[in-house]
LOMI-844961 format. One record per residue: residue number from 1; residue in three letters; x, y, z of N, C-alpha, C, O in turn. Coordinates in steps of 0.2 Angstrom, whole numbers, plus 5000, padded with zeros to 4 digits. Example, Ala and Ser with C-alpha at 12.3 -4.5 7.8 and 13.67 -1.06 7.14 Angstrom:
# LOMI-844961
<node><k>1</k><r>ALA</r><n_X>5066</n_X><n_Y>4972</n_Y><n_Z>5039</n_Z><ca_X>5062</ca_X><ca_Y>4978</ca_Y><ca_Z>5039</ca_Z><c_X>5066</c_X><c_Y>4984</c_Y><c_Z>5039</c_Z><o_X>5071</o_X><o_Y>4983</o_Y><o_Z>5042</o_Z></node>
<node><k>2</k><r>SER</r><n_X>5064</n_X><n_Y>4989</n_Y><n_Z>5035</n_Z><ca_X>5068</ca_X><ca_Y>4995</ca_Y><ca_Z>5036</ca_Z><c_X>5064</c_X><c_Y>5000</c_Y><c_Z>5039</c_Z><o_X>5067</o_X><o_Y>5006</o_Y><o_Z>5040</o_Z></node>
//
This chain:
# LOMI-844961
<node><k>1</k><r>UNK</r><n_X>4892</n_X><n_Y>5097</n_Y><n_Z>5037</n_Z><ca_X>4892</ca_X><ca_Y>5090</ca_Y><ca_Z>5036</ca_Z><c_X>4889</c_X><c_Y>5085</c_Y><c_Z>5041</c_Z><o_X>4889</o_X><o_Y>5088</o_Y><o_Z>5047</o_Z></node>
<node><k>2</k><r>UNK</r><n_X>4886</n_X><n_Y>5079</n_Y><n_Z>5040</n_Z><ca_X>4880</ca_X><ca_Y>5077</ca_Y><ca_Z>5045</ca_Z><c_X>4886</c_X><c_Y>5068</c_Y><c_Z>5044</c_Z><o_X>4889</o_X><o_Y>5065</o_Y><o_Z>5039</o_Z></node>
<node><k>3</k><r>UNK</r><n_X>4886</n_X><n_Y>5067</n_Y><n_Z>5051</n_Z><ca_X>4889</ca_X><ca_Y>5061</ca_Y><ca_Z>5052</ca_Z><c_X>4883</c_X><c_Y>5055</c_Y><c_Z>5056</c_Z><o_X>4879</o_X><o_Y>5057</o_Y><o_Z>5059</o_Z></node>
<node><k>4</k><r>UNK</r><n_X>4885</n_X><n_Y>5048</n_Y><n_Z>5054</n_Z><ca_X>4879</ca_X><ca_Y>5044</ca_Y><ca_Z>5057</ca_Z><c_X>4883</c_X><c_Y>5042</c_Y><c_Z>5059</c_Z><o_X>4888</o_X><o_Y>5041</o_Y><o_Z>5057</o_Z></node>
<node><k>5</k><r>UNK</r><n_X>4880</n_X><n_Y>5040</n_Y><n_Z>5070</n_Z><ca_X>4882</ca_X><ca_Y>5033</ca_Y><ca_Z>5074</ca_Z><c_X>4879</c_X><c_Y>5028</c_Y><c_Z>5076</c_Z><o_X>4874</o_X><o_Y>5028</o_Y><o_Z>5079</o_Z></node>
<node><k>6</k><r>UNK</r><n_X>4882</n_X><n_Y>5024</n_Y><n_Z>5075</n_Z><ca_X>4877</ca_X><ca_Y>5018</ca_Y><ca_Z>5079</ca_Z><c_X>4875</c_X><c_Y>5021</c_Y><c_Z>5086</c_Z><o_X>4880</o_X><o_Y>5024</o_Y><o_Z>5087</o_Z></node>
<node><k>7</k><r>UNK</r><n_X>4871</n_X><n_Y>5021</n_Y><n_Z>5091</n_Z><ca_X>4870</ca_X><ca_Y>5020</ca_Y><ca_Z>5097</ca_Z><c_X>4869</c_X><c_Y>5015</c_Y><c_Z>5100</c_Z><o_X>4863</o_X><o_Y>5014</o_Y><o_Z>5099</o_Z></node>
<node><k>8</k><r>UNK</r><n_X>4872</n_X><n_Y>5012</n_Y><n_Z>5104</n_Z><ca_X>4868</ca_X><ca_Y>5007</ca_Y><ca_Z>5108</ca_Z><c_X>4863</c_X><c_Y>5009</c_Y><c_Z>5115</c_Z><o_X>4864</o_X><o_Y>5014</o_Y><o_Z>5119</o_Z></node>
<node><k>9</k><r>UNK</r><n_X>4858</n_X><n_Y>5006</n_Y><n_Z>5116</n_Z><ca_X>4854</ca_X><ca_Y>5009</ca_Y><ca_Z>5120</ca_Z><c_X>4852</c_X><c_Y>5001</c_Y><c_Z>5125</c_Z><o_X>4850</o_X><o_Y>4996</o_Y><o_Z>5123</o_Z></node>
<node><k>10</k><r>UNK</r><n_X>4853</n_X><n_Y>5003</n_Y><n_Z>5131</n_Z><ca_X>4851</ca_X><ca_Y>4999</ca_Y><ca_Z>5137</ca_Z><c_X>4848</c_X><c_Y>5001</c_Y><c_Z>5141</c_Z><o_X>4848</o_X><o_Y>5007</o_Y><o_Z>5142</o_Z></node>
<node><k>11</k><r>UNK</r><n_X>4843</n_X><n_Y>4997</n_Y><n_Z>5145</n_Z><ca_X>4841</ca_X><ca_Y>4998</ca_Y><ca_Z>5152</ca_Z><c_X>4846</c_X><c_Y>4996</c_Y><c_Z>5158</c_Z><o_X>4849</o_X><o_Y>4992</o_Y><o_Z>5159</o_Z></node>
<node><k>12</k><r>UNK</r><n_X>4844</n_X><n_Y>5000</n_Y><n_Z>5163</n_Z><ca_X>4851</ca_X><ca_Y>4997</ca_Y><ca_Z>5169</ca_Z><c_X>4843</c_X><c_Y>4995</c_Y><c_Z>5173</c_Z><o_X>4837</o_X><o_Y>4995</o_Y><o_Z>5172</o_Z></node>
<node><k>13</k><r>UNK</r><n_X>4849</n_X><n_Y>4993</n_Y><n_Z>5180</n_Z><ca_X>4845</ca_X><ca_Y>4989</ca_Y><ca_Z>5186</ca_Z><c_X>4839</c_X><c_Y>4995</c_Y><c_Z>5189</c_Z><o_X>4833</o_X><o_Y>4994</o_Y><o_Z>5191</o_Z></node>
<node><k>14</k><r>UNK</r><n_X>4841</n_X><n_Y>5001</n_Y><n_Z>5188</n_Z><ca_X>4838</ca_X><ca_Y>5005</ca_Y><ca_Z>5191</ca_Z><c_X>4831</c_X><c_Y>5011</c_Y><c_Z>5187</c_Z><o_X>4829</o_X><o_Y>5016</o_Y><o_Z>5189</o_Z></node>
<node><k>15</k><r>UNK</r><n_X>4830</n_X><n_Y>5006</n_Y><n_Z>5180</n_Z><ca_X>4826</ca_X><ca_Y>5009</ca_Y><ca_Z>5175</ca_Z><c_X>4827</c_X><c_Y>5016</c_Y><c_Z>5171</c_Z><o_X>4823</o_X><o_Y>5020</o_Y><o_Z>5168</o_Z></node>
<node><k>16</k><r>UNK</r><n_X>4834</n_X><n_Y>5018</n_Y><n_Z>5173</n_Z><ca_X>4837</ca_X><ca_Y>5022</ca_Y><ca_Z>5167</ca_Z><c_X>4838</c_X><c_Y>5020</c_Y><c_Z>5160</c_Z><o_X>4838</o_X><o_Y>5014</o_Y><o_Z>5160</o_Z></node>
<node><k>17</k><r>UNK</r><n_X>4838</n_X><n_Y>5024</n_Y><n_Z>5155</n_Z><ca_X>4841</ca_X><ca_Y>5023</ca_Y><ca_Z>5148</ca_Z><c_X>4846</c_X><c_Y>5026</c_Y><c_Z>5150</c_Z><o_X>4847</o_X><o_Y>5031</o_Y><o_Z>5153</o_Z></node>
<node><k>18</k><r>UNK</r><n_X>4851</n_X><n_Y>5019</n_Y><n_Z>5146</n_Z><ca_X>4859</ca_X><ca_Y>5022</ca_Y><ca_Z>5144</ca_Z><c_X>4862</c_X><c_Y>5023</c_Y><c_Z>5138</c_Z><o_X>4860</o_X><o_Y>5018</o_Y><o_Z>5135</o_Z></node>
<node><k>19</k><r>UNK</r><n_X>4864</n_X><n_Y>5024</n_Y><n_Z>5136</n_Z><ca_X>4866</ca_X><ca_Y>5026</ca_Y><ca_Z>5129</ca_Z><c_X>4873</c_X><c_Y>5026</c_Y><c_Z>5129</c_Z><o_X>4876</o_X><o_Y>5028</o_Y><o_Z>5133</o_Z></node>
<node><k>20</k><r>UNK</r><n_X>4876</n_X><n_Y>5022</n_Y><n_Z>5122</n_Z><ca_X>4883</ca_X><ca_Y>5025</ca_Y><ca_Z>5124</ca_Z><c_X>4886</c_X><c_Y>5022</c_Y><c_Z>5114</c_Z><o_X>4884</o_X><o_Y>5017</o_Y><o_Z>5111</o_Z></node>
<node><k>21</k><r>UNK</r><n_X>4889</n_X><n_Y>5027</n_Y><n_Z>5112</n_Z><ca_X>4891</ca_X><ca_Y>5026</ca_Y><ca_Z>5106</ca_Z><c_X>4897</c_X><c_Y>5024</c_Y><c_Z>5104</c_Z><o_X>4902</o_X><o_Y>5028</o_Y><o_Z>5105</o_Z></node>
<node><k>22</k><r>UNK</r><n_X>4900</n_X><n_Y>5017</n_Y><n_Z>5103</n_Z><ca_X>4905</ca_X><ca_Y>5011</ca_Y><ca_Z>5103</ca_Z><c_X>4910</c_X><c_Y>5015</c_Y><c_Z>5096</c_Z><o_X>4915</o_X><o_Y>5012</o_Y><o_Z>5095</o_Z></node>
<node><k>23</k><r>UNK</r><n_X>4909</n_X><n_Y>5021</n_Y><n_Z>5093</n_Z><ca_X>4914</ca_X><ca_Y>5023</ca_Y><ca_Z>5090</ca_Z><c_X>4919</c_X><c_Y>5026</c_Y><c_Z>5092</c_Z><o_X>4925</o_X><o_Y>5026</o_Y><o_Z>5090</o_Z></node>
<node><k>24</k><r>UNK</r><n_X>4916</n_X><n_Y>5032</n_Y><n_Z>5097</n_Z><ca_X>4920</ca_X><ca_Y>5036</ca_Y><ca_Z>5099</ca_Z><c_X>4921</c_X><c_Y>5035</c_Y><c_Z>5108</c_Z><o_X>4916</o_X><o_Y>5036</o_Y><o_Z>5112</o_Z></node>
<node><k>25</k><r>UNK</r><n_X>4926</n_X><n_Y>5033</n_Y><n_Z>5111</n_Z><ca_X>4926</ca_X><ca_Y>5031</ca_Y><ca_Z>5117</ca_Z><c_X>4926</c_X><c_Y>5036</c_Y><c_Z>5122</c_Z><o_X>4928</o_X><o_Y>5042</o_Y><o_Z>5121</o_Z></node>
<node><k>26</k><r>UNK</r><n_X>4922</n_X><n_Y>5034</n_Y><n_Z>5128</n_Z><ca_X>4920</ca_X><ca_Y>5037</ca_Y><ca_Z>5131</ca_Z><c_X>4912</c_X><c_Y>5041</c_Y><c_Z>5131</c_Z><o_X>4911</o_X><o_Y>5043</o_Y><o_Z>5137</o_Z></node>
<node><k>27</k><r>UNK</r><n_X>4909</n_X><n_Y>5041</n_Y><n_Z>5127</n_Z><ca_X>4903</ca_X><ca_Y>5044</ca_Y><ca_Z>5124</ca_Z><c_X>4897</c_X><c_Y>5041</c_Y><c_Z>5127</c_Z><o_X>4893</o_X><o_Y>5037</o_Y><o_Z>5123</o_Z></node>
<node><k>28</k><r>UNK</r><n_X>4895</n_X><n_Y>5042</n_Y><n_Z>5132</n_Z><ca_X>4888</ca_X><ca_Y>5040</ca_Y><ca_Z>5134</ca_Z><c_X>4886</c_X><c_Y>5043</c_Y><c_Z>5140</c_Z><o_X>4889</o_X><o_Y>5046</o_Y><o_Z>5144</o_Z></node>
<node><k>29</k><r>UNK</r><n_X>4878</n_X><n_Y>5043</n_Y><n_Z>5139</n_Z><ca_X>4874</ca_X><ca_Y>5046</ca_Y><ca_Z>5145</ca_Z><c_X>4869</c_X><c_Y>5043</c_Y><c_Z>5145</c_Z><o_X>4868</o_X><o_Y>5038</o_Y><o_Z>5142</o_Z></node>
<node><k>30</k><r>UNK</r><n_X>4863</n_X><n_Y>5045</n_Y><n_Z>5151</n_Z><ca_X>4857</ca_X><ca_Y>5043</ca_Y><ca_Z>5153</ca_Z><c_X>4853</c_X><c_Y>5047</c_Y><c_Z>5156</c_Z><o_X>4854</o_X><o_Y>5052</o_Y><o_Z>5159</o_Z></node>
<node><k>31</k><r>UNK</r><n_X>4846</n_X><n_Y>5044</n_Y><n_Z>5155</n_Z><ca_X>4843</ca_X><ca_Y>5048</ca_Y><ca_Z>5157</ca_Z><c_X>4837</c_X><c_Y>5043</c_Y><c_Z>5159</c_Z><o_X>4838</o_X><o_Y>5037</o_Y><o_Z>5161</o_Z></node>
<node><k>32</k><r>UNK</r><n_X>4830</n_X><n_Y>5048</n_Y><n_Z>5160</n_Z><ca_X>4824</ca_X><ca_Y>5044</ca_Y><ca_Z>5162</ca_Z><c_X>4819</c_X><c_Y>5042</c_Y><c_Z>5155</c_Z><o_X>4818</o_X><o_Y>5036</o_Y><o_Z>5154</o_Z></node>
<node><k>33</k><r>UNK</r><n_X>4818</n_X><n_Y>5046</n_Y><n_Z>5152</n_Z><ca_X>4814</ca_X><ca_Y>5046</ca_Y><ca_Z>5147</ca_Z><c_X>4819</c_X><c_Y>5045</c_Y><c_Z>5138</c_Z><o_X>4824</o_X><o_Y>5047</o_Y><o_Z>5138</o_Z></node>
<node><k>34</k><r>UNK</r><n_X>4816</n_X><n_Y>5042</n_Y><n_Z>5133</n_Z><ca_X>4820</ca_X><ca_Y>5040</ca_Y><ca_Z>5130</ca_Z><c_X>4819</c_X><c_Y>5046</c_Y><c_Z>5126</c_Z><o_X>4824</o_X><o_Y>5047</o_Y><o_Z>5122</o_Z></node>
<node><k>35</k><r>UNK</r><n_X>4814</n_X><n_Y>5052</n_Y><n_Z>5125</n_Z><ca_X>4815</ca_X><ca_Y>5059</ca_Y><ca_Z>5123</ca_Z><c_X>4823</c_X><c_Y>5060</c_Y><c_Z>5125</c_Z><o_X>4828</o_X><o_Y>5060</o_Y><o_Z>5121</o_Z></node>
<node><k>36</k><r>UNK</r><n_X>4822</n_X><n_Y>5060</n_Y><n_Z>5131</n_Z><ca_X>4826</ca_X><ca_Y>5065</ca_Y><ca_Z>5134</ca_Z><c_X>4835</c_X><c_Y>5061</c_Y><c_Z>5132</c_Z><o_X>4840</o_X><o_Y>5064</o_Y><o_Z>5130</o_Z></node>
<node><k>37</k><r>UNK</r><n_X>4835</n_X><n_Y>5056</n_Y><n_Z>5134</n_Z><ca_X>4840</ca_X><ca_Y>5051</ca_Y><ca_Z>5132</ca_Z><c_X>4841</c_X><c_Y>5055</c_Y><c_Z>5126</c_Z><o_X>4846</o_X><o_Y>5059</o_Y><o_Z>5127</o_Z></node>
<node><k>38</k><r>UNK</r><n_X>4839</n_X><n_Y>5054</n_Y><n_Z>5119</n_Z><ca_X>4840</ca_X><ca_Y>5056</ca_Y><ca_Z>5112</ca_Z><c_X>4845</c_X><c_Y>5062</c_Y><c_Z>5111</c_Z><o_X>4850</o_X><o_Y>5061</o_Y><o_Z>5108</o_Z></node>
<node><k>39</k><r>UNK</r><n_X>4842</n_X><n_Y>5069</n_Y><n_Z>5116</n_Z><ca_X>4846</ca_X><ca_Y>5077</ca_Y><ca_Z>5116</ca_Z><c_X>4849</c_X><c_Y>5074</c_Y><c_Z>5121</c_Z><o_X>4844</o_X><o_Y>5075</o_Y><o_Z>5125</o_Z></node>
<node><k>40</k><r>UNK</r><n_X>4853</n_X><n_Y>5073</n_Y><n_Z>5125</n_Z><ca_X>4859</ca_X><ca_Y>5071</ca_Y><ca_Z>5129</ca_Z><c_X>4864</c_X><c_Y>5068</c_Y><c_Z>5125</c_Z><o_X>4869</o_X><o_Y>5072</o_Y><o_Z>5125</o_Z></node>
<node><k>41</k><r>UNK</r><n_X>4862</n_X><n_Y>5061</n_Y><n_Z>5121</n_Z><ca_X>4865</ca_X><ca_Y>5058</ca_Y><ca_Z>5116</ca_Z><c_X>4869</c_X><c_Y>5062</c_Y><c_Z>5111</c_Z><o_X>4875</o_X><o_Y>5062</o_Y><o_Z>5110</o_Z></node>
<node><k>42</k><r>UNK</r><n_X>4864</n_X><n_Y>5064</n_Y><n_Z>5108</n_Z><ca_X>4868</ca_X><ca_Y>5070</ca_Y><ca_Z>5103</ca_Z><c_X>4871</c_X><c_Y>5075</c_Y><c_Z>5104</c_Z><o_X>4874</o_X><o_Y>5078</o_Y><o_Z>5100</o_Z></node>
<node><k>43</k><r>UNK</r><n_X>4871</n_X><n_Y>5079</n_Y><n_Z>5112</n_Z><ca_X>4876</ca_X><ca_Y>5084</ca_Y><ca_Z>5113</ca_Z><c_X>4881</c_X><c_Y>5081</c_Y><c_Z>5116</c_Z><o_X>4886</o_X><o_Y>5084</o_Y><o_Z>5115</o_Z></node>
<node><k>44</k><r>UNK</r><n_X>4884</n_X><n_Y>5072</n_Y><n_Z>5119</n_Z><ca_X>4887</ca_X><ca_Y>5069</ca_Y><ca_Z>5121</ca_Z><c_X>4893</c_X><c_Y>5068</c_Y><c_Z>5116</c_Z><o_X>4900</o_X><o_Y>5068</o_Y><o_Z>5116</o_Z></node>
<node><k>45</k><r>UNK</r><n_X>4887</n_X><n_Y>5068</n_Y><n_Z>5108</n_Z><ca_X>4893</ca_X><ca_Y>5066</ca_Y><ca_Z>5101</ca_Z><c_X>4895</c_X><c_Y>5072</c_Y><c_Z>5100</c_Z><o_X>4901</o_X><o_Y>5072</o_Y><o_Z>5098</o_Z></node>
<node><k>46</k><r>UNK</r><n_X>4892</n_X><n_Y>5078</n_Y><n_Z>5100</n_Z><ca_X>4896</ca_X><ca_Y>5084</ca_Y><ca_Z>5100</ca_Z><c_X>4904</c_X><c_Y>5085</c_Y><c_Z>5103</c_Z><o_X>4910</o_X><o_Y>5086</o_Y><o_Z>5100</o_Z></node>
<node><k>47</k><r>UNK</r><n_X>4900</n_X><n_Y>5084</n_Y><n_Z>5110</n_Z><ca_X>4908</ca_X><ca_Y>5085</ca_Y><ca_Z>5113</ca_Z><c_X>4910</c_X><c_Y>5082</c_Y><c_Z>5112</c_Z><o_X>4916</o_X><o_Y>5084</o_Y><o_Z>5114</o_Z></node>
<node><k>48</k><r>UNK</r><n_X>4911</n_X><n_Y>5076</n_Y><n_Z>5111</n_Z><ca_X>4918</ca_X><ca_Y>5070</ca_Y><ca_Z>5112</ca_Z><c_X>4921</c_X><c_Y>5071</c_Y><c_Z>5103</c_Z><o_X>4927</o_X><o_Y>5070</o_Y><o_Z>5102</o_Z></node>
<node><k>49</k><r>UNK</r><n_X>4917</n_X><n_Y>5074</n_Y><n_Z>5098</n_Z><ca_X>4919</ca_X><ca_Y>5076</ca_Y><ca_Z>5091</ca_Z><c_X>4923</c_X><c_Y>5080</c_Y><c_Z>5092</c_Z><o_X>4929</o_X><o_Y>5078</o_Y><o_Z>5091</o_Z></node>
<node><k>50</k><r>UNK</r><n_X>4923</n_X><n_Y>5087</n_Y><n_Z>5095</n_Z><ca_X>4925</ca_X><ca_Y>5093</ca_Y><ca_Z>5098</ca_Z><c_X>4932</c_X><c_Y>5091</c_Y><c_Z>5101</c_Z><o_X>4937</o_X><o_Y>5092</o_Y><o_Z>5099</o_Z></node>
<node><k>51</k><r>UNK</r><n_X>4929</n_X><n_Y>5086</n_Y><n_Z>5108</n_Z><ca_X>4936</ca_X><ca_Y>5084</ca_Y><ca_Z>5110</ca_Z><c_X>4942</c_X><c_Y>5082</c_Y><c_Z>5105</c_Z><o_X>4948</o_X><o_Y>5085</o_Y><o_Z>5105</o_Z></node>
<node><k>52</k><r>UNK</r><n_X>4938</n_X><n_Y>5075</n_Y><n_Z>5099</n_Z><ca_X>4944</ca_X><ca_Y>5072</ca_Y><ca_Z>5096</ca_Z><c_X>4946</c_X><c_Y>5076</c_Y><c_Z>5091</c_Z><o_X>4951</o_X><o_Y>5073</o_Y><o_Z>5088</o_Z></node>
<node><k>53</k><r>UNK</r><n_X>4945</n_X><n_Y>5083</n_Y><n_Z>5089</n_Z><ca_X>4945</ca_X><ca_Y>5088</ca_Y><ca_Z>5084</ca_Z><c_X>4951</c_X><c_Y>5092</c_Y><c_Z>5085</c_Z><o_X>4954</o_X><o_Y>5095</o_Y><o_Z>5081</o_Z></node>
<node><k>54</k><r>UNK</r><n_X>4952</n_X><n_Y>5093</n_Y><n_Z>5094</n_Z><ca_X>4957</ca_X><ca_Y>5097</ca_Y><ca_Z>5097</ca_Z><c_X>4963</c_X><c_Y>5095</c_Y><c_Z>5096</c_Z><o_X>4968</o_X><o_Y>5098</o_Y><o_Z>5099</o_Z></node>
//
């Protein structure tokens, strides 16, 4: 079953992307590159589903 989230996506002071998904709290990471940002994100929504599932 395939679930969709919003993410919100920011730049900080220090030219990181940060990502963080306002459905499930807690849920964000960052990176340098917005590649890399994308598979961070989506193993982030993994575990925090995982979490909310236990």
């Amino acid at each position: 079953m395939r679930q969709y989230f919003n993410v919100i996506i920011k730049k900080d002071a220090d030219g990181y992307l940060v990502a963080s998904v306002p459905a499930l709290k807690g849920c964000h990471t960052q990176a340098k590159s917005y590649d890399e940002l994308i598979e961070r994100i989506q193993e982030a929504i993994k575990l925090c589903l995982e979490i909310e599932n236990e």
